[in-house]
C-alpha positions in Angstrom: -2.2 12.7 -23.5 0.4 15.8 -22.9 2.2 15.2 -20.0 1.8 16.6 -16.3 4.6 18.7 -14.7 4.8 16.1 -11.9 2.9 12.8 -10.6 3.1 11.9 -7.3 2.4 7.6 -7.1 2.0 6.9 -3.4 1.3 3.2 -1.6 -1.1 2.6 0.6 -0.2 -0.7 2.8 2.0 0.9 5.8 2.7 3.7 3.6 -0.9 5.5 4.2 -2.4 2.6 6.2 -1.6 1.0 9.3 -1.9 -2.4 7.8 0.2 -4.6 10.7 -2.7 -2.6 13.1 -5.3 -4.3 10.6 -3.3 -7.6 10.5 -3.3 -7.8 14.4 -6.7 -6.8 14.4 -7.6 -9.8 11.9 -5.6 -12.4 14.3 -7.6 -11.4 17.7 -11.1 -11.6 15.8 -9.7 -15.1 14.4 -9.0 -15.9 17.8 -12.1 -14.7 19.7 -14.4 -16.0 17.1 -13.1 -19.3 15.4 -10.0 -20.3 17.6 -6.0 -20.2 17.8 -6.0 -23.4 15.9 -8.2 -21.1 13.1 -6.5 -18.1 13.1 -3.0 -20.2 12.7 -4.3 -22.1 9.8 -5.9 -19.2 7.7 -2.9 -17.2 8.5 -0.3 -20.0 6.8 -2.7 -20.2 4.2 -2.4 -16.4 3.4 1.7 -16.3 3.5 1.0 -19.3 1.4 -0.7 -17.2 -0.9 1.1 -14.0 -0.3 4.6 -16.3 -1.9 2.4 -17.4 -4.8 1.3 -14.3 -5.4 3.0 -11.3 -3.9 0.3 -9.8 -2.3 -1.6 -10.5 0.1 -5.4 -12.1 -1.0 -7.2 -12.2 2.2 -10.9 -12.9 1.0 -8.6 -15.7 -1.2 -6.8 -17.2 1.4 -10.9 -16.8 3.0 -12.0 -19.3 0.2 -9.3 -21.7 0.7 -9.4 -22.0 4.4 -13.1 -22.6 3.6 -12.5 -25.5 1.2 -10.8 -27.1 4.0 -13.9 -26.8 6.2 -17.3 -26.4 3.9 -19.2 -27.6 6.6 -18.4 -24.5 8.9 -21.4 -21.9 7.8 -19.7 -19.6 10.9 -17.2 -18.0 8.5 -19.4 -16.4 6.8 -18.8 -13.7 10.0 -15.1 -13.2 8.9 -15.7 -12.2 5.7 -18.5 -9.4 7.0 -15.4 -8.5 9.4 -12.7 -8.1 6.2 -15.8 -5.8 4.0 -16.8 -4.3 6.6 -13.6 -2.9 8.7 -13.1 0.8 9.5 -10.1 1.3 7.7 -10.4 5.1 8.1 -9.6 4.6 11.8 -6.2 3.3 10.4 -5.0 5.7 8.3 -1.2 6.9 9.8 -1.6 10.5 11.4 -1.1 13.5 8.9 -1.8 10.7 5.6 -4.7 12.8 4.3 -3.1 16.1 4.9 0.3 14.7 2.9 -2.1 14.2 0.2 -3.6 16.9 0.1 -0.3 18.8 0.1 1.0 16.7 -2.9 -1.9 17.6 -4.9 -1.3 21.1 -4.5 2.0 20.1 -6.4 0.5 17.9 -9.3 -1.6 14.9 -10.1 -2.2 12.6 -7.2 -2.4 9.0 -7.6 -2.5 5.7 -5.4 -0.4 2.9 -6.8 -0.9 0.0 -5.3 -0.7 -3.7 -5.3 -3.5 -6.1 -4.2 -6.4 -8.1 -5.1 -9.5 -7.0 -7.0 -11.9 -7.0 -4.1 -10.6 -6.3 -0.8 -7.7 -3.5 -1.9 -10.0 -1.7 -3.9 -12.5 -2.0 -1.1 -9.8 -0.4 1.7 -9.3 2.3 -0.6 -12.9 3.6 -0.9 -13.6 2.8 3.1 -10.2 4.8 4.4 -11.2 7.8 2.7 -8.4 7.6 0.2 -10.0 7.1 -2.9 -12.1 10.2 -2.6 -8.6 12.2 -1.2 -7.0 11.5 -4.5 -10.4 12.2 -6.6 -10.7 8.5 -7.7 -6.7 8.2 -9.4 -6.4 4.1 -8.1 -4.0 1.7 -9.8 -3.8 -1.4 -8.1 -1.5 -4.1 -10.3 -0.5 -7.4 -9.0 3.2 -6.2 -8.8 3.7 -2.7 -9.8 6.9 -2.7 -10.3 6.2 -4.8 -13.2 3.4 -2.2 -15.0 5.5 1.1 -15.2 4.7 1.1 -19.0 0.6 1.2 -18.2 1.3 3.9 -15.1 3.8 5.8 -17.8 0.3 5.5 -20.3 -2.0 6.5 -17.9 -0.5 9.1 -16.1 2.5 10.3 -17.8 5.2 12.6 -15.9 7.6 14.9 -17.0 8.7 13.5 -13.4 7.4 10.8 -10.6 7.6 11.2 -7.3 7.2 7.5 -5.8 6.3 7.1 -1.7 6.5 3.4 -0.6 7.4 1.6 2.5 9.3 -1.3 0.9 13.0 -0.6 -0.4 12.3 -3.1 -3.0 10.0 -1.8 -4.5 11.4 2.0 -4.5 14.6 0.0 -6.0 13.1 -1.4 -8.5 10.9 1.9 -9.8 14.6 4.2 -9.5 16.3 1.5 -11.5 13.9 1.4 -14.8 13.3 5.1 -14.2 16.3 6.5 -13.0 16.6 10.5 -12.8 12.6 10.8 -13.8 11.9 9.4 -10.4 12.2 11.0 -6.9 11.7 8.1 -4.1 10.3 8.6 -0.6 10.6 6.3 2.4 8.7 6.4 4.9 10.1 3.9 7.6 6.5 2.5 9.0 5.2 -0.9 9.1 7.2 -4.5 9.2 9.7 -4.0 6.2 10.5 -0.5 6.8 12.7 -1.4 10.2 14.5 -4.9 8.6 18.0 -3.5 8.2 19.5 -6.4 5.9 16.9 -6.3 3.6 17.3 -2.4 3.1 20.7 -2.7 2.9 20.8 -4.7 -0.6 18.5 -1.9 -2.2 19.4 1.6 -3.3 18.8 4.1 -0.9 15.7 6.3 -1.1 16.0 10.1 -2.1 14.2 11.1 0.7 13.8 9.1 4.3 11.3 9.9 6.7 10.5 8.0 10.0 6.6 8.8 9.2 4.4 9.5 6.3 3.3 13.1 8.3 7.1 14.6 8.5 6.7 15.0 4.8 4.5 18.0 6.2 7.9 19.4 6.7 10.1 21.6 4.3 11.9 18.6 3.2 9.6 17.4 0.6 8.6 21.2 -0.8 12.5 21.7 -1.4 12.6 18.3 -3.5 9.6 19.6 -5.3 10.7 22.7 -6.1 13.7 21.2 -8.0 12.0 19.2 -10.3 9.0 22.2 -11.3 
C-alpha cells in the first residue's frame, strides 16, 4: 500500500466523547436502580479491571459484579442501559465538524483503546464511525500497535489527537518528527498537572477539541503537505 500524504489518528474517550458525562451518568442509574452499595461495588470492580487491563471493560466488570450476585436477574437492565446509551448526545461540541475538517486534509481514522463489545459499540451509536467512513482501530493499548497502525494506514506523516499526555508521549517518542501531537485538555487526565508534567509537551494544545476549528491546526497542516 503507497503511502497517504497525511493520516490524522484521533481518540475518542474525552477526546471526541464526553466520557466522565457517561461515567456519571452510569453512577446515578447504578444508584437509582440497584443501590449506592451497587454502584460502589461494580465501580471498584471496573478500576479493578481498568489496572489489569488499561482500559476500561464495562460489560466485563458487568460479568464479574454478576458472578458475585447470580441470583440478581435485575441486572440484566444495566446491561440494556451500557448497549443502549445515546452516545451521540455526548459527543463534545464542534467533534464532528473537526472531523470533517481533518478529512478534507487526508485519511481520517479513530484510534482507540477499549474492549471488543462496548467501544466498538459507542463508536457506531455517537455517529463517529460513519464520520470517519468506517477507519476504527481499537487495540488494547495503542501505544503498543504502532507497527499494525504504520501497516494499515501508512503516513508520509501522523497527526495524533488524544487527551492523555501519556499516551501522546509515548506515540512522539517511537515516532518522533513523523508525528504532529494534539491536546485537547478535556476530561479527568487532561487537567492533572503532575502527571503532564513528566511527559513531553504536545505540539499543539487546545482547551477543547472545537478550537481546532481555528487557524491553528490548518497552519500545522500546511507544514507537513
Amino acid at each position: 500500500m503507497s503511502p497517504n500524504s497525511l493520516v490524522f489518528l484521533v481518540d475518542v474517550d474525552n477526546t471526541l466523547l464526553d466520557n466522565d458525562r457517561i461515567q456519571n451518568d452510569l453512577k446515578r442509574h447504578l444508584e437509582r436502580e440497584f443501590g449506592a452499595a451497587c454502584r460502589d461495588r461494580y465501580w471498584a470492580i471496573l478500576e479493578q479491571l481498568f489496572t489489569e487491563l488499561g482500559y476500561r471493560d464495562y460489560l466485563g466488570a458487568l460479568q464479574r459484579y454478576r458472578a458475585e450476585h447470580p441470583q440478581d436477574i435485575h441486572l440484566l437492565t444495566m446491561s440494556s442501559f451500557l448497549i443502549d446509551y445515546p452516545f451521540a448526545n455526548r459527543l463534545y461540541p464542534g467533534a464532528l465538524d473537526v472531523i470533517e475538517r481533518l478529512r478534507e486534509w487526508g485519511t481520517t481514522v479513530i484510534l482507540s483503546d477499549g474492549d471488543v463489545v462496548f467501544q466498538p459499540r459507542k463508536v457506531e451509536r455517537s455517529g463517529i464511525f460513519e464520520a470517519v467512513d468506517g477507519h476504527v482501530l481499537i487495540y488494547i493499548h495503542k501505544e503498543q500497535a504502532l507497527d499494525d497502525v504504520e501497516r494499515r494506514y501508512p503516513a508520509k506523516h501522523y497527526f495524533l489527537l488524544d487527551d492523555k499526555p501519556r499516551i501522546l508521549d509515548a506515540v512522539k517518542t517511537v515516532w518522533r518528527d513523523r508525528v504532529t501531537t494534539i491536546f485537547p485538555r478535556q476530561g479527568q487526565y487532561a487537567h492533572d498537572l503532575n502527571p503532564i508534567a513528566e511527559y513531553l509537551p504536545a505540539d499543539l494544545t487546545v482547551e477543547r477539541i472545537g478550537d481546532l476549528l481555528d487557524d491553528r491546526l490548518a497552519a500545522l497542516v500546511a507544514g507537513k503537505k
